[in-house]
C-alpha positions as CSV (number, residue, x, y, z in Angstrom):
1,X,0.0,0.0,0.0
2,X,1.2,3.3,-1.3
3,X,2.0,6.3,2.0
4,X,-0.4,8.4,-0.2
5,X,-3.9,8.2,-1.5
6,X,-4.9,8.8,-5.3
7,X,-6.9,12.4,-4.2
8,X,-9.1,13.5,-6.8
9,X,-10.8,17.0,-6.8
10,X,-13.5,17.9,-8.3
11,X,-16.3,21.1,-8.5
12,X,-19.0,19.1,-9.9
13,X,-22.5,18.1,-9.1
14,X,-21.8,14.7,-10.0
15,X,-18.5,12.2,-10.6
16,X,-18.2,9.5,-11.1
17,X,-15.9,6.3,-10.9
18,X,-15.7,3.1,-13.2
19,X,-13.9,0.0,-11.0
20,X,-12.8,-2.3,-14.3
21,X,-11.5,-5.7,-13.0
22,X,-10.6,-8.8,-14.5
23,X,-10.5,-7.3,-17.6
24,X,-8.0,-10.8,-19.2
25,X,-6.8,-9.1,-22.0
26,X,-4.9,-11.7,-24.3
27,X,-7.7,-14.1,-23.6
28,X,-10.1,-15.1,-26.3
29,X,-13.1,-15.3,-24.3
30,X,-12.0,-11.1,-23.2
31,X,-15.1,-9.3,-23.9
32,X,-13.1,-6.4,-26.2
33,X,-16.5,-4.9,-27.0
34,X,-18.2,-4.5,-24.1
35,X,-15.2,-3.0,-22.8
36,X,-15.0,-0.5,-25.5
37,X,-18.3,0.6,-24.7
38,X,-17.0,1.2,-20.8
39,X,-14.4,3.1,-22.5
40,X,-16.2,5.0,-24.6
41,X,-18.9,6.2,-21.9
42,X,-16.0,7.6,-19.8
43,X,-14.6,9.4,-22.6
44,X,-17.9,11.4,-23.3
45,X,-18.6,12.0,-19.7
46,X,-16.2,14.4,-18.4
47,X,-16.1,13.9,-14.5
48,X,-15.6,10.0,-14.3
49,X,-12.3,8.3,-13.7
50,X,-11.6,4.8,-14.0
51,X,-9.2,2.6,-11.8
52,X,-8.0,-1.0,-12.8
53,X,-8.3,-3.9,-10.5
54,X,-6.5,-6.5,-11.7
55,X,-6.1,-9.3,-14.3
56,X,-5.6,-6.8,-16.7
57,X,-4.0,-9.1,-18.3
58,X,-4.5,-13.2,-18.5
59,X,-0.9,-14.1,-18.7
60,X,-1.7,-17.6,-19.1
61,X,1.2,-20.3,-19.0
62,X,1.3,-24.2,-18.8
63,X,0.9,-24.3,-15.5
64,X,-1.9,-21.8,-14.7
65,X,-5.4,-23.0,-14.9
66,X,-6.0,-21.0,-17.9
67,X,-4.1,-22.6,-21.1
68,X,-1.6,-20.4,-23.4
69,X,-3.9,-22.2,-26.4
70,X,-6.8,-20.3,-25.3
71,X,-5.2,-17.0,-26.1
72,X,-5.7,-14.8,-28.4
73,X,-3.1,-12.6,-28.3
74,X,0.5,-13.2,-27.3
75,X,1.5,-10.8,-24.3
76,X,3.5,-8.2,-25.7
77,X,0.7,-7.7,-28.6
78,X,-1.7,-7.8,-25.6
79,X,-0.1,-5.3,-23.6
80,X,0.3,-2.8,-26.4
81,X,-3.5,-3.5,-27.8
82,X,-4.7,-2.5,-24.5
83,X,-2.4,0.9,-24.6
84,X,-4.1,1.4,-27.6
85,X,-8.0,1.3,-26.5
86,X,-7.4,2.9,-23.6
87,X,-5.6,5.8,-24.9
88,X,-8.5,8.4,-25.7
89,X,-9.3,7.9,-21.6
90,X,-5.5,7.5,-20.4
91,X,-5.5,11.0,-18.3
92,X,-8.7,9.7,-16.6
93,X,-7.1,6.6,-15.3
94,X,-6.4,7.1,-11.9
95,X,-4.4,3.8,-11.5
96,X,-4.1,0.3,-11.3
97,X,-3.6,-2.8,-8.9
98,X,-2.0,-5.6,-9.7
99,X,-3.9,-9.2,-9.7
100,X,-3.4,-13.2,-9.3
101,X,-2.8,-13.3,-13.0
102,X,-0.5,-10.5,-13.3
103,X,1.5,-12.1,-10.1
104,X,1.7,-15.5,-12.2
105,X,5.1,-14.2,-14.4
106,X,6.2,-12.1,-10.9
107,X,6.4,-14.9,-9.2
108,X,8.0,-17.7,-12.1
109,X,10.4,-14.6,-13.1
110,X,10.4,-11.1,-11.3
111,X,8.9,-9.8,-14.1
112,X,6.0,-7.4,-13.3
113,X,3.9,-7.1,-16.5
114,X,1.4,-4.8,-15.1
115,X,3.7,-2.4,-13.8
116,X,6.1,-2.7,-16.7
117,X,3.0,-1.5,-18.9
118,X,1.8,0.9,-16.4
119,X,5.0,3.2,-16.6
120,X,5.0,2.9,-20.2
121,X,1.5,4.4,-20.5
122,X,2.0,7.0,-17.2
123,X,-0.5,5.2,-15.4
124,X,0.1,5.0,-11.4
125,X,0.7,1.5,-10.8
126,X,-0.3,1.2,-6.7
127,X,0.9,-2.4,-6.3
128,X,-1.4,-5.0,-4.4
129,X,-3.9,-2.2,-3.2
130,X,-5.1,1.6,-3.5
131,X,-6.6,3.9,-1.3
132,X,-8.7,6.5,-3.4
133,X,-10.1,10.6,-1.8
134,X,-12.4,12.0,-3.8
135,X,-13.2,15.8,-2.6
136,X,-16.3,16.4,-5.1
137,X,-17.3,20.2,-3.9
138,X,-17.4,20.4,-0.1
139,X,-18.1,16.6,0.2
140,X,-15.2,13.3,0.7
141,X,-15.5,9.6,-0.1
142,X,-12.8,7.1,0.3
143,X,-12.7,4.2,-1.8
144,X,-10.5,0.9,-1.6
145,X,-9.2,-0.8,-3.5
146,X,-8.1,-4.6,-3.9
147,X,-8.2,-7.8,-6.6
148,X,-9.4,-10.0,-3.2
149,X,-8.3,-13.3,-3.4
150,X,-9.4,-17.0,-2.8
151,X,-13.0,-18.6,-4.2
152,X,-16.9,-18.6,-3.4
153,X,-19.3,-20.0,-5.4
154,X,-22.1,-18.2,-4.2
155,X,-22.7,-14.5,-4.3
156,X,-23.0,-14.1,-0.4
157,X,-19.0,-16.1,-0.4
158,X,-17.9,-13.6,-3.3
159,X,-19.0,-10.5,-1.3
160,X,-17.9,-12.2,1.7
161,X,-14.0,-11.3,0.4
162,X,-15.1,-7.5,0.2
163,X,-16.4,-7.6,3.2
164,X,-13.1,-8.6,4.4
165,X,-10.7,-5.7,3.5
166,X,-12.1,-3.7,6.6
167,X,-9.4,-5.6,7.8
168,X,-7.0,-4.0,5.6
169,X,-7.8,-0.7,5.7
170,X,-10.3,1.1,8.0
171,X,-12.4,3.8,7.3
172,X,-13.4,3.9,3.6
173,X,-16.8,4.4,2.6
174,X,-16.7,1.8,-0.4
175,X,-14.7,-1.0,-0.6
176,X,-13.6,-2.4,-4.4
177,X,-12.5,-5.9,-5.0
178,X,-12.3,-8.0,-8.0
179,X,-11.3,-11.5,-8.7
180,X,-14.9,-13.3,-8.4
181,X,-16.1,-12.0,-11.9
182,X,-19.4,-11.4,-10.2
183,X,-21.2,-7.8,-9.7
184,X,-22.9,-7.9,-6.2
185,X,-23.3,-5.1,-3.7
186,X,-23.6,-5.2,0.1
187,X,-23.9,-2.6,2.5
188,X,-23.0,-2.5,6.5
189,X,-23.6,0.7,8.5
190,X,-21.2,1.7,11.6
191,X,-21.6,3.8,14.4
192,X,-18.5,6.0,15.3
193,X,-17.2,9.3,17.8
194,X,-17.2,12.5,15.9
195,X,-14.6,14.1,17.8
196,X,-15.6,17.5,16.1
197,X,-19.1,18.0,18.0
198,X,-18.3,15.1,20.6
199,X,-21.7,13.0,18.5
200,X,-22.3,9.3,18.1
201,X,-23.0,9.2,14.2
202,X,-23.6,6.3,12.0
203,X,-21.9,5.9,8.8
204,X,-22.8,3.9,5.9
205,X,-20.3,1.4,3.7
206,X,-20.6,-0.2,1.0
207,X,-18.6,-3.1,-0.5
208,X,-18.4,-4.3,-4.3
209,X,-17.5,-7.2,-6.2
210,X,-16.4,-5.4,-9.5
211,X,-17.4,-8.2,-11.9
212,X,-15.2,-8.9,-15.6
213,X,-14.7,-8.8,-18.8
214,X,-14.2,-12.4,-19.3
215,X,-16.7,-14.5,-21.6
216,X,-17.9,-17.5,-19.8
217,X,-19.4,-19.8,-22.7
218,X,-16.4,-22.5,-23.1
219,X,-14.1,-21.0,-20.9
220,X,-11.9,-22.6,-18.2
221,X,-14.5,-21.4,-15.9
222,X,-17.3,-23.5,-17.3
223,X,-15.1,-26.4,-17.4
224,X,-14.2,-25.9,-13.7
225,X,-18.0,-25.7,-13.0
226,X,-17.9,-22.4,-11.9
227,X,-20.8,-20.2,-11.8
228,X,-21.6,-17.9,-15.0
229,X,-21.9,-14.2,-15.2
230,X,-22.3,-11.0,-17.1
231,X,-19.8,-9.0,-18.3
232,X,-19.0,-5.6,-17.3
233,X,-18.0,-3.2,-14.4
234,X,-20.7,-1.3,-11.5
235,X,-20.7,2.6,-12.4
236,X,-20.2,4.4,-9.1
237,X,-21.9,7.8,-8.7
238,X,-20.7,10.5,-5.8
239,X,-23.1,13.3,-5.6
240,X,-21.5,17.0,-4.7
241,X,-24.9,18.2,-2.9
242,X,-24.5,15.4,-0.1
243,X,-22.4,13.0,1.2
244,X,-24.5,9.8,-1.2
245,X,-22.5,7.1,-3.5
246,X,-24.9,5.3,-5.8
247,X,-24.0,1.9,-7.0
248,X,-25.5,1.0,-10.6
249,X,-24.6,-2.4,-12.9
């Protein structure tokens, strides 16, 4: 974790911020349209921001669960096919954390892909997590952000992971993981001292499994048994009136 946050300001009614995960670029069951679209929705809406939770890319070797036969692009045409789509939207990327995939070539050969193509494209690459401060008029959310790890085959086991990076980091208002290729959404509420006015106030937070861009139909997940889901990323809205985020899929 980085000594300092990603800190976004803005003088807007409305922001928002796209969490893209599991994106699996290289693969042949990556969803390359319907991220285009994502893309292409940030770039005509001027106050959104987009950061990248992992498995940007599927690095896929013989030993990894997902076969280099089921690619469709080797990894340096990958990496510089991404730079390529993502270029009209680069300034709005906020940055990127790494994921299980990514961590595959790190581990087999201190090579870090992800932040290897970060640098190259002046994207902040914020290692295994990110904290994120928005100041959207007079108003602050915190975001975090993580890939998650392990499995869950139901939604409530998936969410369960989110639930979990409390334990990492304290105090967001919406916590971001990725890894489960499901969208869900849960919400906890907290009571805490206001030292300001010397109040017990509540506080609400929010946790999100960030879903993927990886097709299911064939894939190493149906053959695994996994469960199937959409592709695609949650849309985050922060409103500048009130303190209110707004979760849509």
């Amino acid at each position: 974790m980085e000594e300092k946050p990603i800190y976004i300001k803005e003088n807007a009614d409305k922001v928002y911020l796209i969490p893209i995960s599991d994106i699996h670029m290289g693969s042949k069951f990556c969803d390359i349209e319907k991220l285009i679209g994502y893309i292409d929705w940030v770039k005509d809406n001027k106050h959104s921001y987009v950061i990248l939770i992992g498995d940007v890319f599927d690095v896929a070797t013989r030993e990894s669960a997902t076969s280099p036969f089921d690619q469709s692009l080797p990894l340096n045409d990958a990496m510089e096919f991404m730079s390529d789509i993502i270029r009209p939207i680069k300034n709005r990327i906020i940055g990127c954390v790494d994921g299980n995939h990514e961590r595959r070539l790190k581990k087999f050969a201190n090579l870090d892909v992800l932040q290897t193509w970060c640098t190259s494209n002046n994207i902040r690459y914020c290692g295994s997590s990110a904290v994120i401060v928005f100041d959207i008029k007079k108003i602050r959310y915190v975001f975090f952000a993580h890939h998650t790890t392990g499995g869950g085959q139901t939604i409530g086991g998936k969410i369960n992971r989110v639930t979990r990076l409390v334990n990492i980091f304290n105090g967001a208002d919406c916590y971001l993981g990725g890894h489960n290729h499901s969208k869900a959404l849960g919400e906890d509420a907290i009571y805490y001292l206001d030292e300001k006015d010397m109040k017990i106030k509540s506080k609400k937070i929010l946790y999100v499994d960030c879903g993927s861009f990886h097709m299911y139909s064939n894939s190493y997940a149906e053959s695994a048994g996994l469960p199937p889901s959409h592709t695609g990323s949650p849309r985050i809205r922060m409103n500048g009136s009130k303190k209110d985020l707004h979760i849509s899929f």
